[in-house]
GUKE-80258 format. One record per residue: residue in three letters; chain; x, y, z of N, C-alpha, C in turn. Coordinates in steps of 0.02 Angstrom, whole numbers. Each point is the difference from the previous one (the first is absolute). Layout:
> Ala | A | X | Y | Z | X | Y | Z | X | Y | Z
...
***
This chain:
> Unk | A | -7035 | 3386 | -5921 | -73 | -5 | -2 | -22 | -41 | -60
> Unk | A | 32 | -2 | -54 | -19 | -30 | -63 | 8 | -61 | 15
> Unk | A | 71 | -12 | 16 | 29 | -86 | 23 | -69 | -29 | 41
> Unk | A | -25 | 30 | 38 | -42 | -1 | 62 | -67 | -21 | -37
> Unk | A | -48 | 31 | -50 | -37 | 17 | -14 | 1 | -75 | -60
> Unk | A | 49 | 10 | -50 | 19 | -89 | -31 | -23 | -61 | 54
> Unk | A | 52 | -4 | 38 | 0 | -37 | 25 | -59 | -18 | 41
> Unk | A | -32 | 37 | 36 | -87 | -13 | 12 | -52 | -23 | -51
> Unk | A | 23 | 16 | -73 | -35 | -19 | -81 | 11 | -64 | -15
> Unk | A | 74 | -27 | 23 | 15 | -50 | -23 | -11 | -63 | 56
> Unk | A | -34 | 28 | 64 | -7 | -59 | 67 | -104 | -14 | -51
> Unk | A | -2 | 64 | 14 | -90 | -5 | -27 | -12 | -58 | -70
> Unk | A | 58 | 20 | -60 | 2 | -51 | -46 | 2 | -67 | 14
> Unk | A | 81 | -3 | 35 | -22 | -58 | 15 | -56 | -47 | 37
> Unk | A | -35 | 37 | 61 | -51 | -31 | 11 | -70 | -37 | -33
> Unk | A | -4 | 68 | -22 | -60 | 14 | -69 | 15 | -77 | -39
> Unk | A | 63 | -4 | -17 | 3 | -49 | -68 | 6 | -71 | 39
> Unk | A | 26 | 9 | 80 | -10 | -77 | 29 | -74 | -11 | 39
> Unk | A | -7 | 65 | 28 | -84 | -32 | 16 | 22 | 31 | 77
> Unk | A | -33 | 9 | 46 | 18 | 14 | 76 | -8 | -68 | 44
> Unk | A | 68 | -18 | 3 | -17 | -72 | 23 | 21 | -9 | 86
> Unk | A | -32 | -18 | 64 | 23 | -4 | 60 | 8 | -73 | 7
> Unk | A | 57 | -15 | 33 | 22 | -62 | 17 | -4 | -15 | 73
> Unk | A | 6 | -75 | 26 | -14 | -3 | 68 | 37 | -62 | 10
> Unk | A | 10 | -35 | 64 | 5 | -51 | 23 | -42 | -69 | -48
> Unk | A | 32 | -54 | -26 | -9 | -42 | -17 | -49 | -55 | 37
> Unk | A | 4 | 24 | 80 | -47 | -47 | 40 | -14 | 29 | 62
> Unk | A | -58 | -31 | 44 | 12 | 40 | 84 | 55 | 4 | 28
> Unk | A | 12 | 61 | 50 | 20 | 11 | 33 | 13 | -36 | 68
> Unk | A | 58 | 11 | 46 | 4 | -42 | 64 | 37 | 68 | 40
> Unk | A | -34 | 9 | 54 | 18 | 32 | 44 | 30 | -7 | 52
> Unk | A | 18 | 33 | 50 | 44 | -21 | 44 | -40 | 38 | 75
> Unk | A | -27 | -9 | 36 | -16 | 33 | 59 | 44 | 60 | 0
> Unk | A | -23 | 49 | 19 | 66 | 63 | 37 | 52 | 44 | -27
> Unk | A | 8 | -73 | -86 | 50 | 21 | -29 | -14 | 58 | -52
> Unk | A | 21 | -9 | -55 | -5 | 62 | -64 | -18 | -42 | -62
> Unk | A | -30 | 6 | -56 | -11 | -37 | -53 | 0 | 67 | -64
> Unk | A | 15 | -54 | -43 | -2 | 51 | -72 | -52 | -28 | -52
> Unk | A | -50 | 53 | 1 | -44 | -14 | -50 | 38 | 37 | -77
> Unk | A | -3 | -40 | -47 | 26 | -4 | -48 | -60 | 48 | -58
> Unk | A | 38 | 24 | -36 | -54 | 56 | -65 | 46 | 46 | -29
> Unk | A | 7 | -32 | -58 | 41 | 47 | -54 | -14 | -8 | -74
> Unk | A | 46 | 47 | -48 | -15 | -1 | -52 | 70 | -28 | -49
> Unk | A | -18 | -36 | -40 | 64 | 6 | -58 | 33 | 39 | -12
> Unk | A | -21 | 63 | 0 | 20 | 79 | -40 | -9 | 27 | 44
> Unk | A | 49 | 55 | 14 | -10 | 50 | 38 | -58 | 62 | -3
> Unk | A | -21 | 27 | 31 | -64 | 41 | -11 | 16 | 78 | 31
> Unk | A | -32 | 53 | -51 | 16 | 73 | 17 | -24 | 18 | 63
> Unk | A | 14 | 31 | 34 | -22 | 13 | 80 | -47 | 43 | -17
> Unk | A | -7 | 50 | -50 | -61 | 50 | -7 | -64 | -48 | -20
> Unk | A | -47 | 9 | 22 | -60 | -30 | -24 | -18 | -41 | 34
> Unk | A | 57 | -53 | 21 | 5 | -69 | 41 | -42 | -15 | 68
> Unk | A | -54 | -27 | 12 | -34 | -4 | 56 | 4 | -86 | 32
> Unk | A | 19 | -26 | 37 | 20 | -71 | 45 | -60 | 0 | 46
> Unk | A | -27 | -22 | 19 | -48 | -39 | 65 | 22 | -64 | 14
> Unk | A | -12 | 15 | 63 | 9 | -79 | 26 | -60 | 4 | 59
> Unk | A | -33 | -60 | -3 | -76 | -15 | 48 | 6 | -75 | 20
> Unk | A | -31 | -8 | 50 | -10 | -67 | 25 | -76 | -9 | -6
> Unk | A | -36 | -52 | -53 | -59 | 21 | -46 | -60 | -35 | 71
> Unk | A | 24 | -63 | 44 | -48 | 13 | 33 | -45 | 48 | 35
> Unk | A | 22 | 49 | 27 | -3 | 44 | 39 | 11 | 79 | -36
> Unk | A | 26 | -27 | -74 | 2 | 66 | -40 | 41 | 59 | 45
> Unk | A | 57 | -28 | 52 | 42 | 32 | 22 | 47 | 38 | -38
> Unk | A | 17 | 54 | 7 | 81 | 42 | -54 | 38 | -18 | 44
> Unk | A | 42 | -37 | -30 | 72 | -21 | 21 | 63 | 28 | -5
> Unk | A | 11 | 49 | -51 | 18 | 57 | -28 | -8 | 17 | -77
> Unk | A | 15 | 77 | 2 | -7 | 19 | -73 | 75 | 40 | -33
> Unk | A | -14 | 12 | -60 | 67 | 33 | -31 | -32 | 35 | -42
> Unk | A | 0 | 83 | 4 | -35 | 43 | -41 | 37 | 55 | -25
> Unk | A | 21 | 60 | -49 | 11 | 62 | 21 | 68 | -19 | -4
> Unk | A | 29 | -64 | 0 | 79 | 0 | 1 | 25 | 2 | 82
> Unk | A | -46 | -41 | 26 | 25 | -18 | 76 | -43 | -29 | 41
> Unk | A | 25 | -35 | 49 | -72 | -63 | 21 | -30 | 48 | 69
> Unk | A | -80 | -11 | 11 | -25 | 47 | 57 | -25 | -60 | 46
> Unk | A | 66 | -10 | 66 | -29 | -24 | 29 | -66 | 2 | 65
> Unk | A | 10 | 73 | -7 | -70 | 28 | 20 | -64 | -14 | -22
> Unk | A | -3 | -23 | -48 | -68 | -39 | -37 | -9 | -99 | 24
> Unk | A | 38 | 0 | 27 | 9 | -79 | 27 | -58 | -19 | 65
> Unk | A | -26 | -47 | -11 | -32 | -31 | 31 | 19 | -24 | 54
> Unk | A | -28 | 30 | 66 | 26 | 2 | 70 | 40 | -65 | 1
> Unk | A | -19 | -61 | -18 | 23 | -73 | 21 | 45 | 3 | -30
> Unk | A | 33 | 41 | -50 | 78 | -2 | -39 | 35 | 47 | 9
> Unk | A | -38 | 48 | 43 | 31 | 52 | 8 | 87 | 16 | 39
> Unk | A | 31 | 28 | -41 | 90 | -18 | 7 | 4 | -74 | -3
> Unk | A | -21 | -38 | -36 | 25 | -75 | -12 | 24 | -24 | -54
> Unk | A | -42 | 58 | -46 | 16 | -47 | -96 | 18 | 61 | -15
> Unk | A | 72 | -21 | -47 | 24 | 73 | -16 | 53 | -46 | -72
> Unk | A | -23 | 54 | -46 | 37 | -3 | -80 | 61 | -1 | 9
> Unk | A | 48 | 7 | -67 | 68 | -13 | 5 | -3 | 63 | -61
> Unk | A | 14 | 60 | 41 | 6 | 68 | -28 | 52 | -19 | -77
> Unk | A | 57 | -14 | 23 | 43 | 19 | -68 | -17 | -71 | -46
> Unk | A | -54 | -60 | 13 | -11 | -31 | -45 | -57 | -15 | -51
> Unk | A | -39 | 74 | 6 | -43 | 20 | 4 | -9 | 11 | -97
> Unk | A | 62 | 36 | -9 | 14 | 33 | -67 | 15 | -64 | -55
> Unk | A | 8 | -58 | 44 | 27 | -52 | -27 | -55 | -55 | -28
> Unk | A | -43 | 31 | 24 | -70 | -50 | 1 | 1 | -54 | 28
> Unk | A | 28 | 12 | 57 | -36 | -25 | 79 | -12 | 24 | 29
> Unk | A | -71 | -21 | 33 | -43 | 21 | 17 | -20 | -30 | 69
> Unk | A | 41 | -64 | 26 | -4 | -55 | 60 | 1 | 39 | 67
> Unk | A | -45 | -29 | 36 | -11 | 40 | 69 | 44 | -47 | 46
> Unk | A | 22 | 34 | 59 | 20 | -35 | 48 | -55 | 15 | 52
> Unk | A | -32 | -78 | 34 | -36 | 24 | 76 | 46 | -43 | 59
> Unk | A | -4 | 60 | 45 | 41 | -20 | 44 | -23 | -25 | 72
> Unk | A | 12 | -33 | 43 | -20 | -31 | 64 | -72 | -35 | -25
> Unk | A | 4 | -57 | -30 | -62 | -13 | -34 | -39 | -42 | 53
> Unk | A | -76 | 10 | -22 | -58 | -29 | 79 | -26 | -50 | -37
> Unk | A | -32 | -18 | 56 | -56 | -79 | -42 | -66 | 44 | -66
> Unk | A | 10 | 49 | 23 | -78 | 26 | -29 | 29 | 37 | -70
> Unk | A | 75 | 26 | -18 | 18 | -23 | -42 | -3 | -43 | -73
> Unk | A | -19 | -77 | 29 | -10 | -45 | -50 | -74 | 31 | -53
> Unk | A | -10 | -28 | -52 | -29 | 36 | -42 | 5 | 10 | -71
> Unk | A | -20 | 35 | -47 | -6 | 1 | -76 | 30 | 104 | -20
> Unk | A | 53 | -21 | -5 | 41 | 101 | -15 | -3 | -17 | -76
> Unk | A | -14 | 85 | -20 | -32 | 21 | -75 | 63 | 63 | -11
> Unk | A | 51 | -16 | -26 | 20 | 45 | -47 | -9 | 28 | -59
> Unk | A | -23 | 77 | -19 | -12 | 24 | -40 | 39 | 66 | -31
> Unk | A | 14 | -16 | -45 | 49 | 60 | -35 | -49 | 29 | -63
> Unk | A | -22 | 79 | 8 | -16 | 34 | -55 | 59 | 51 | -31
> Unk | A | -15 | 11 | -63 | 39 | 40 | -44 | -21 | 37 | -26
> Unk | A | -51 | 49 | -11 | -15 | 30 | -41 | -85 | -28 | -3
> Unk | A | 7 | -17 | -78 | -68 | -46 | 1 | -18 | -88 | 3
> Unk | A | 77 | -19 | 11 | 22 | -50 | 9 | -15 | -61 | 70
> Unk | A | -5 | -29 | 3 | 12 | -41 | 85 | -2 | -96 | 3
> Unk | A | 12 | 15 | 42 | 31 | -90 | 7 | 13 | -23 | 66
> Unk | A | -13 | -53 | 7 | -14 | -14 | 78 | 25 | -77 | 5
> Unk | A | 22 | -7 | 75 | 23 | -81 | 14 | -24 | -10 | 71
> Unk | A | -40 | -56 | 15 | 21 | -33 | 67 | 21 | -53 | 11
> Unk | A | 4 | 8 | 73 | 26 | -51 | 22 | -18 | 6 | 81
> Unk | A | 10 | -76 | 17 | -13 | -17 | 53 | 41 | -11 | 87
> Unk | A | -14 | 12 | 63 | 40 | 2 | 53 | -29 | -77 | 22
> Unk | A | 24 | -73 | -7 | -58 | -30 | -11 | 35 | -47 | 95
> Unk | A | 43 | 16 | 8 | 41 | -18 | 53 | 16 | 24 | 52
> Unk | A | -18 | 16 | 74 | 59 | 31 | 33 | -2 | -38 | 63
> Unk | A | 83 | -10 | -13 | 27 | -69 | 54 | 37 | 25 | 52
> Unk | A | 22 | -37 | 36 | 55 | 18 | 60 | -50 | 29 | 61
> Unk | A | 31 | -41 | 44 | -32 | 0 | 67 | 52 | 76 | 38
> Unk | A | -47 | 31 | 8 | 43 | 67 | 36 | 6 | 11 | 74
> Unk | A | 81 | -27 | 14 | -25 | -12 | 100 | 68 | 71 | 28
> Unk | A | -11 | 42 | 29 | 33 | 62 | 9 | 11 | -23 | 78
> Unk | A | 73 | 8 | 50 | 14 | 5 | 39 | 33 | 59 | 20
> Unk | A | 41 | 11 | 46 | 12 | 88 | 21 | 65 | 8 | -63
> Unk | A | 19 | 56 | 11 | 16 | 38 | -51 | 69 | 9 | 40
> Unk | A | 13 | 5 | 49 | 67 | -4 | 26 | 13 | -64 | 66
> Unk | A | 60 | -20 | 32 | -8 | -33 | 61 | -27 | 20 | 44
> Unk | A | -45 | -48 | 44 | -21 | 5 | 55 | 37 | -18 | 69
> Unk | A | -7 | 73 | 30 | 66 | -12 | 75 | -51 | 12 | 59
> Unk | A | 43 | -49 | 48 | -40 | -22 | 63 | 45 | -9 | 50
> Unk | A | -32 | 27 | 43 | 70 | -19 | 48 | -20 | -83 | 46
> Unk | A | 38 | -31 | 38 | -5 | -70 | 25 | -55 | 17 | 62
> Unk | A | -54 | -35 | -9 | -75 | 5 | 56 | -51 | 26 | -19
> Unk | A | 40 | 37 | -82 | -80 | 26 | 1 | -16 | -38 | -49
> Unk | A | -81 | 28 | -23 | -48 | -34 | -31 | 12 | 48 | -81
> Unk | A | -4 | -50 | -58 | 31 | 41 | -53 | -88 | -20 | -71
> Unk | A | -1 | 38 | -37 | -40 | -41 | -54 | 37 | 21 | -69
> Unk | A | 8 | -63 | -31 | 18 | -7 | -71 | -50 | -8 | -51
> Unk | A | -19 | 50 | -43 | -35 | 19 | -57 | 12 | -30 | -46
> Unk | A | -77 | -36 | -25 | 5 | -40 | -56 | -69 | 2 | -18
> Unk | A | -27 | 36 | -68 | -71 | -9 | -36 | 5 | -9 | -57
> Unk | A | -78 | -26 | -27 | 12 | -45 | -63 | -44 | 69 | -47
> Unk | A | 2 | 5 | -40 | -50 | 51 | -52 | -37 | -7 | 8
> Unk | A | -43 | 65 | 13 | -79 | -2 | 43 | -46 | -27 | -77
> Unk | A | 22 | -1 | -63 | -63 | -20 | -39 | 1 | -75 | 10
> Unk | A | 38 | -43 | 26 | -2 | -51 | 19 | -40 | -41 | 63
> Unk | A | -61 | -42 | -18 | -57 | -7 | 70 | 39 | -34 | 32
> Unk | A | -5 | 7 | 57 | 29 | -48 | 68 | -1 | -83 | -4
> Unk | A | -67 | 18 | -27 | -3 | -92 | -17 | 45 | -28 | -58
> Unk | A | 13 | 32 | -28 | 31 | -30 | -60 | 61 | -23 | 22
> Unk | A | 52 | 48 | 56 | 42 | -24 | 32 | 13 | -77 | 42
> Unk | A | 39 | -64 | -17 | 3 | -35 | 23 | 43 | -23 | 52
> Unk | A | 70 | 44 | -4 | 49 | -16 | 43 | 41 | 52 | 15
> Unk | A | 7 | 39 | 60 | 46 | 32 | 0 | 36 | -39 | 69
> Unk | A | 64 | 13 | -15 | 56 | -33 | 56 | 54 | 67 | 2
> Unk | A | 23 | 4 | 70 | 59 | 27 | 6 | 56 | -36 | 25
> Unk | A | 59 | 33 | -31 | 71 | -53 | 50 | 38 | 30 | -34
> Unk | A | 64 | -5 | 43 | 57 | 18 | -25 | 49 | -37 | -58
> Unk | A | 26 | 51 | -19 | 23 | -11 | -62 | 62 | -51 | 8
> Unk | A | 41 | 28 | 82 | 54 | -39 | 4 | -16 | -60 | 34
> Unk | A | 26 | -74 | -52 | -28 | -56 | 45 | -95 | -11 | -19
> Unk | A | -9 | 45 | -20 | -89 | -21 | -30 | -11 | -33 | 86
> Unk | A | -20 | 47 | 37 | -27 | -23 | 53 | -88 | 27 | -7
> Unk | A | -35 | -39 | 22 | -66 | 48 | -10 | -24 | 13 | 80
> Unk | A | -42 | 79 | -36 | 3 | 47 | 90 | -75 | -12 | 8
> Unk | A | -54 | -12 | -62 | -54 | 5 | 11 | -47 | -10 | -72
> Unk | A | -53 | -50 | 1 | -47 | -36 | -58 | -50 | 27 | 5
> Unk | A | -35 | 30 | -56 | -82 | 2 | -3 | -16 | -43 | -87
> Unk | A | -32 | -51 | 26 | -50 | -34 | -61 | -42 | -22 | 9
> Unk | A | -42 | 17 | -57 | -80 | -11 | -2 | -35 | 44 | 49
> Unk | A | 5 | 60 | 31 | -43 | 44 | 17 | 0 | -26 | 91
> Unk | A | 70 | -30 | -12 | 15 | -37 | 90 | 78 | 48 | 8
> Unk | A | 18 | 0 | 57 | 43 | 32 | 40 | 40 | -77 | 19
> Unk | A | 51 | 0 | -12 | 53 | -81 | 55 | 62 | 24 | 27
> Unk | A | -23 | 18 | 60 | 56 | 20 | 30 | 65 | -71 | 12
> Unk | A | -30 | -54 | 7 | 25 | -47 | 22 | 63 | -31 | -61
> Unk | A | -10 | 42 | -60 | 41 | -18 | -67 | 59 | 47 | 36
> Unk | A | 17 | 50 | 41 | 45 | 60 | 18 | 62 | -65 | 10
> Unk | A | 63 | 23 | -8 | 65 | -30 | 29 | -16 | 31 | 66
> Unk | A | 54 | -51 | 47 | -22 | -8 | 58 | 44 | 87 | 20
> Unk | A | 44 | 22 | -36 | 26 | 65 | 32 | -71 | 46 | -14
> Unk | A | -60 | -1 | -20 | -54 | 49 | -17 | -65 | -23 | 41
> Unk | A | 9 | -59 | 26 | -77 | -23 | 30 | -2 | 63 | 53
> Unk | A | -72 | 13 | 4 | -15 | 52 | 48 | 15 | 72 | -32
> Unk | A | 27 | -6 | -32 | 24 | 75 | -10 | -18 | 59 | -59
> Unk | A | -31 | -57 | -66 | -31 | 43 | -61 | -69 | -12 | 3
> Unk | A | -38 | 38 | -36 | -74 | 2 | -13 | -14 | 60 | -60
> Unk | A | -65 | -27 | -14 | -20 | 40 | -59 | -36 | 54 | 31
> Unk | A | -41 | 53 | -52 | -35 | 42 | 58 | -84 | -23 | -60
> Unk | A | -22 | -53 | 21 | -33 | -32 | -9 | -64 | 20 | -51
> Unk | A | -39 | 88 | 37 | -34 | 29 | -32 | 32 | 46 | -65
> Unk | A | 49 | -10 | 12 | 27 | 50 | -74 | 11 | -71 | -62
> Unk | A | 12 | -59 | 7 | -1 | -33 | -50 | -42 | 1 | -50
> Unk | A | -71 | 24 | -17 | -30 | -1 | -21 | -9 | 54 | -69
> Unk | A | 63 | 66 | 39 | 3 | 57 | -61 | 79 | -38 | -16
> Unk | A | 24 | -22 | 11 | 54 | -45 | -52 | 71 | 17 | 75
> Unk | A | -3 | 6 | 34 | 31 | 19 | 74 | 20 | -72 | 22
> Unk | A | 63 | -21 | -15 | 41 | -55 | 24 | 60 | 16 | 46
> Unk | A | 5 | 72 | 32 | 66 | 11 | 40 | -4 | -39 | 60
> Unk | A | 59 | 10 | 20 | 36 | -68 | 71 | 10 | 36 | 53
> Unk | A | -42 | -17 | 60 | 29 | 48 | 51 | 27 | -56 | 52
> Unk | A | 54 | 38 | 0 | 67 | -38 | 29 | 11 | 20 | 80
> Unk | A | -32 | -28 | 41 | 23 | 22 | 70 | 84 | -28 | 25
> Unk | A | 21 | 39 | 71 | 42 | -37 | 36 | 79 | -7 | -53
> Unk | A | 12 | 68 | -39 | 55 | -23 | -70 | 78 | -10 | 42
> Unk | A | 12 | -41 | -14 | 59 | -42 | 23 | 58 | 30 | -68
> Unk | A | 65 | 12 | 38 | 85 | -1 | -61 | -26 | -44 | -56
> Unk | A | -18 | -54 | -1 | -3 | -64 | -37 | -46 | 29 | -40
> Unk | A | -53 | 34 | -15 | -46 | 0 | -35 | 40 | 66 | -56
> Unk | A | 78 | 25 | -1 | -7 | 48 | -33 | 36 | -47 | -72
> Unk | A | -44 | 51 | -37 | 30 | -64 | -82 | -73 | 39 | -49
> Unk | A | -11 | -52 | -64 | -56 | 7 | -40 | -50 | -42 | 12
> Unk | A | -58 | 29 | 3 | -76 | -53 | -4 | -19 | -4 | -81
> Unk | A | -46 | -43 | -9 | -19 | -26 | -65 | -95 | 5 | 12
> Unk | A | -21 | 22 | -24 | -81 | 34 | -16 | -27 | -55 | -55
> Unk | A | -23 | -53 | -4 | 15 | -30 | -52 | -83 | -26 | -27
> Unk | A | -37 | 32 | -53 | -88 | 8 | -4 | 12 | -55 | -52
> Unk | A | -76 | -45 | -5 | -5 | -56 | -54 | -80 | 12 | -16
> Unk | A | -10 | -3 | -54 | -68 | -26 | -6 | 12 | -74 | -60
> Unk | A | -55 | -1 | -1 | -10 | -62 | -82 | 50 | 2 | -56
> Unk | A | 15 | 77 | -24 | 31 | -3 | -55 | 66 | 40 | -14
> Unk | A | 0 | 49 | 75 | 50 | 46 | 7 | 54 | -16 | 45
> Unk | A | 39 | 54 | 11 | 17 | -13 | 53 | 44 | 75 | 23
> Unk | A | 16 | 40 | 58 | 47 | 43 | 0 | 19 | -2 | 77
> Unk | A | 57 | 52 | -1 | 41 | -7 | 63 | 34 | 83 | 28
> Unk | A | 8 | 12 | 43 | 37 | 69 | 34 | 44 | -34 | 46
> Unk | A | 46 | 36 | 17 | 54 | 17 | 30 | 2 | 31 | 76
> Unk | A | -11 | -27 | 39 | 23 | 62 | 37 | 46 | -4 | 69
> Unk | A | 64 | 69 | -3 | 59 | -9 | 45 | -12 | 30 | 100
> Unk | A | 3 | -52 | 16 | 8 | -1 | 71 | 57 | 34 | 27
> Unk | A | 29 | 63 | 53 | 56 | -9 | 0 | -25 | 34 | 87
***
């Protein structure tokens, strides 16, 4: 208890005599669609867990992103839009870090995050910015698609609904083996007539779903020949992404 009781005297000293200082990222941030990012916030010196209070807010919206109170973070106090997304790094906590991880990150995301660490009567704060989030997000099925020969099959392919329809400039499908193409949409046109001649007649879009980001292929009449991988392949101006998906 004494060792214990020092050693909490001597984290407080040192602070006291350096000042309570929070550190951050040197510049904006770049995100990744879908992915995970690390917002950065720590201290030189390690800091006593008694006393110790962390916030983290996203200041537009004055959202809680999470907190660290009491000697443990409540993610029950989190702000529905982060809710199970941003979560501390428990054992680096004692270390004076303080960096959040948010996970499956959205467009709405981007933004100005406020880390704040109190101590006592102490506090200190850093932001920083989400000033980026890139990557075109195009999701096809999740396992192969099986069909037997005559029937009519559809292959799943959508682009991230925060993405407007219009912004989309090119999506093409074709196979991967041989880069044959099965079916073109550009510029807000349908060309069937771009299909290799093994697909004329046989793919189409489902026309009214393009508009919520709905690019799947419905494949009538499936022939032996068609079993292999398709290519989902979305473009706009500055992006670009692609799915997968297995025919068998």
């Amino acid at each position: 208890m004494c060792f214990c009781s020092s050693l909490f005297l001597v984290l407080l000293l040192a602070v006291g005599h350096e000042g309570l200082h929070v550190q951050g990222p040197s510049g904006p941030l770049v995100a990744q669609l879908g992915d995970s990012i690390l917002l950065p916030c720590f201290t030189q010196v390690p800091l006593p867990l008694e006393g110790l209070r962390v916030e983290w807010r996203k200041t537009d919206a004055e959202s809680l992103v999470n907190i660290f109170q009491h000697g443990g973070s409540r993610p029950e106090l989190q702000s529905q839009s982060f809710s199970g997304r941003a979560h501390f790094f428990p054992d680096e906590i004692s270390k004076g870090n303080f960096s959040i991880l948010l996970r499956n990150v959205e467009r709405k995301d981007a933004g100005i995050y406020r880390c704040k660490v109190s101590l006592h009567r102490e506090s200190s704060e850093t932001e920083m910015e989400i000033k980026d989030i890139e990557r075109l997000v195009v999701t096809g099925a999740d396992r192969a698609v099986v069909a037997s020969v005559g029937e009519e099959v559809i292959l799943n392919c959508s682009v991230d609904s925060h993405l407007p329809a219009n912004k989309i400039e090119q999506v093409s499908w074709r196979r991967t083996d041989g880069d044959i193409p099965v079916l073109l949409f550009q510029d807000n046109e349908t060309f069937p007539e771009s299909s290799h001649e093994r697909y004329q007649g046989r793919t189409e879009f489902f026309i009214t779903e393009i508009p919520k980001g709905n690019f799947s292929l419905k494949l009538r009449n499936v022939k032996m020949e068609d079993k292999g991988e398709f290519m989902c392949e979305v473009h706009t101006s500055d992006k670009s992404g692609y799915a997968i998906v297995v025919l068998q």
